[in-house]
C-alpha positions in Angstrom: -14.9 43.1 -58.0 -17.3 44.0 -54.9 -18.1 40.8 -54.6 -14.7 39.1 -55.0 -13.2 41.9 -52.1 -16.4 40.8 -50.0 -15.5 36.9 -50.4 -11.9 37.6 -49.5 -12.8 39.6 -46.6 -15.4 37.2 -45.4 -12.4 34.5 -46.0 -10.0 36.4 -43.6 -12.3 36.4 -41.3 -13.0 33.0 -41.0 -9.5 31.9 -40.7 -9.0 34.6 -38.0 -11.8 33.2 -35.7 -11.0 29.7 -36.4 -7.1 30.9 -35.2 -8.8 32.4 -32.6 -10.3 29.3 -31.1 -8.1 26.8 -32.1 -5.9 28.7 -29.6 -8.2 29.6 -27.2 -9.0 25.6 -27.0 -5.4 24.9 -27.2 -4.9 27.0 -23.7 -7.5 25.7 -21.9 -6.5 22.6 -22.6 -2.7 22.9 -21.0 -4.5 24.5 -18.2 -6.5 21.7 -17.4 -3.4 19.4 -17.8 -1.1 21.7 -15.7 -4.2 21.8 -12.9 -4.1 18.3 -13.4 -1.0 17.3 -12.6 -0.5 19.8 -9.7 -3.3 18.0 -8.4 -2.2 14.4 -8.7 1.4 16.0 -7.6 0.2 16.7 -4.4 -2.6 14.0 -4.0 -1.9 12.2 -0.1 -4.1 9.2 0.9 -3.9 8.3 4.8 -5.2 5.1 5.6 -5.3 2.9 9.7 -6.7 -0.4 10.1 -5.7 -4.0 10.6 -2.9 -6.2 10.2 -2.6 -10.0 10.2 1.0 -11.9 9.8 2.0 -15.1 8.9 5.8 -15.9 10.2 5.3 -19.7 11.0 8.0 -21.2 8.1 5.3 -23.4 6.7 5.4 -21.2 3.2 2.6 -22.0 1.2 1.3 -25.0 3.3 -1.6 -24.4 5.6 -2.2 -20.5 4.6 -5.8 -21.0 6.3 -4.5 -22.3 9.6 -5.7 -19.7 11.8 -2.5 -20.7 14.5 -0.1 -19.2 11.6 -1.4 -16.0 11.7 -0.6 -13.5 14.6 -3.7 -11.0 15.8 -3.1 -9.8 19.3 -3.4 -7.3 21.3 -2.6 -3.5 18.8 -2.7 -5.2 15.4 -2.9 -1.6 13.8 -1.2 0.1 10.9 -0.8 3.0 9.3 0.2 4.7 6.0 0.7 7.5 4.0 0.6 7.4 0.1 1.8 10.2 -2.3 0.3 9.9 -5.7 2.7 11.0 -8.6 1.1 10.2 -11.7 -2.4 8.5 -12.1 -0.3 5.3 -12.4 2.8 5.6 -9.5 2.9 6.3 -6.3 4.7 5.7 -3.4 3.3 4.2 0.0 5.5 3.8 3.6 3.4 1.8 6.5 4.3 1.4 10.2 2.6 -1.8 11.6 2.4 -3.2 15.0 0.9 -6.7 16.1 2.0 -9.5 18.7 2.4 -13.2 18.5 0.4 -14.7 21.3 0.2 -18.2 22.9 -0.7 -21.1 20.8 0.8 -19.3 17.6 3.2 -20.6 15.8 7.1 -19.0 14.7 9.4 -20.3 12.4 7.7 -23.6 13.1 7.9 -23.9 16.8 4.5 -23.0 19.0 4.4 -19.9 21.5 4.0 -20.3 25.1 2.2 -16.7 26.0 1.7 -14.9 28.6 -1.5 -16.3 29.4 0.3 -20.1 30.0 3.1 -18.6 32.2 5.6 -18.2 29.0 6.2 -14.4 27.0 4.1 -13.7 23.6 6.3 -12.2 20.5 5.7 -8.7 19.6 5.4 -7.5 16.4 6.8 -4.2 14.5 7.3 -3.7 10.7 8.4 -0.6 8.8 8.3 -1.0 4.8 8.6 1.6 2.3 6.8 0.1 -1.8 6.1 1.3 -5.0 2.4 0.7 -6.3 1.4 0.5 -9.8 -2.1 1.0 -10.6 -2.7 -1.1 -13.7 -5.9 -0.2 -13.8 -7.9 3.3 -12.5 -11.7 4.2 -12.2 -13.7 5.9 -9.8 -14.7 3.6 -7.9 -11.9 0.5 -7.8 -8.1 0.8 -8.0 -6.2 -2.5 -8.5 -2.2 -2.1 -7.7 0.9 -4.1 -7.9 3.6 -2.9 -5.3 7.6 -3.9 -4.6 9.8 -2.5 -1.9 11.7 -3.0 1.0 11.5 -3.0 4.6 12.6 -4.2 8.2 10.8 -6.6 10.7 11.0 -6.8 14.0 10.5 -9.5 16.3 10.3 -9.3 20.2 11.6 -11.7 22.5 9.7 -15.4 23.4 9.2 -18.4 24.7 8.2 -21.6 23.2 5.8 -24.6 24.2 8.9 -27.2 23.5 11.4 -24.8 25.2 9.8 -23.1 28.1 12.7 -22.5 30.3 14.5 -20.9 27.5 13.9 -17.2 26.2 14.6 -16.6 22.3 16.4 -13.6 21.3 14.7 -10.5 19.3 15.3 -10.3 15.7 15.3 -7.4 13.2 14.9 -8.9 10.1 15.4 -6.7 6.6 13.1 -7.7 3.6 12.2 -7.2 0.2 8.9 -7.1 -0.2 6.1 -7.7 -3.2 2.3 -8.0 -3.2 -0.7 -6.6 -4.5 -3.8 -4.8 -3.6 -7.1 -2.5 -4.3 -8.5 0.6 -2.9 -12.4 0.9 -3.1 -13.8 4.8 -2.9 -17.1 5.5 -1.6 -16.7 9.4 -1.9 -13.8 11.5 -2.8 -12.5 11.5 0.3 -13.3 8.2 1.7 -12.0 4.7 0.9 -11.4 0.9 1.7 -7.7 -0.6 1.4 -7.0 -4.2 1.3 -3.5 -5.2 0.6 -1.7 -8.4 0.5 2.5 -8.9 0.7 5.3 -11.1 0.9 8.2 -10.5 2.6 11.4 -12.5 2.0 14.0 -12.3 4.5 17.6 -10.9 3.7 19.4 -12.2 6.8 20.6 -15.2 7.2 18.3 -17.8 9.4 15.6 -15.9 8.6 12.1 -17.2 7.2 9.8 -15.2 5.5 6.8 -13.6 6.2 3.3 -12.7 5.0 1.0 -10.1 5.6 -2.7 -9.0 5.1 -4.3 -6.5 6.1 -7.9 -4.1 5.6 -8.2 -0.7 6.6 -10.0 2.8 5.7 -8.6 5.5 3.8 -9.0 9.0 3.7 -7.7 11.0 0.8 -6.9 15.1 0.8 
């Protein structure tokens, strides 16, 4: 009988302290996961560099042509990024750039300042979803949709020189894709792709590139 008490006693004890760290593992696990998701709740990546656009009407034709795509004078953006889940975030950018002389808009060339005419400035506001299809350490591929608004300043062209062509705002809907590079925690390269198609009517649609460095808090 001792040792049948001393085998169920050893028993109970076993179960206890296998309770006792099944549960103990079971909390430290939901901490983890809570800290986790606070974390990517609140994860903001900043990023400024440079913009290139394509507004010439030629679509698809002569992507390379270096007249299509406008780099003057403060081609700079910036954005801000809030990370949700390890998969979703959401991304708003302010760009700036100007169409100088010899580029080309909606097919027709500009006559710049620098010929006697006026260059086209440049200023975009777009708001996009990304999806990151794919997350390590070091490399994070995304696929982004959303929506913005274009706008174009006023210019002159090299078959119309006399005559000043009105501004236009032009509101778009917007797809593309990109991939952020980390060197450290904190520190990053962006490069980023996008259509925009044009929601008014007479507009064309544009294209967009751009590479810039990112910091994240």
């Amino acid at each position: 009988m001792k040792k049948i008490s001393l085998v169920v006693v050893l028993s109970i004890l076993s179960i206890q302290l296998s309770t006792a760290q099944n549960q103990q593992t079971k909390t430290t696990t939901q901490k983890e996961e809570l800290t986790s998701n606070k974390e990517l709740g609140n994860q903001w990546t900043f990023g400024l560099g440079f913009n290139t656009v394509n507004n010439s009407g030629a679509e698809f034709k002569d992507l390379t042509n270096s007249d299509h795509w406008a780099f003057g004078r403060i081609p700079f953006y910036g954005s801000v990024e809030n990370r949700f889940t390890d998969k979703w975030s959401a991304r708003a950018t302010l760009s700036f750039n100007y169409f100088k002389d010899g580029k080309v808009i909606n097919g027709q060339t500009i006559l710049g300042q620098s010929e006697g005419g006026n260059d086209a400035g440049y200023l975009a506001f777009d708001l996009a979803a990304n999806y990151y299809f794919l997350t390590t350490k070091k490399v994070e591929p995304y696929l982004l949709a959303g929506m913005g608004v274009s706008f174009f300043g006023d210019y002159t062209t090299v078959a119309n020189p006399n005559v000043q062509l009105k501004t236009q705002d032009v509101l778009t809907l917007n797809a593309g894709l990109g991939a952020n590079v980390w060197f450290s925690d904190h520190w990053g390269l962006n490069v980023n792709v996008i259509g925009k198609w044009g929601l008014n009517k007479n507009s064309t649609n544009q294209s967009q590139a751009s590479i810039g460095a990112l910091y994240k808090l």
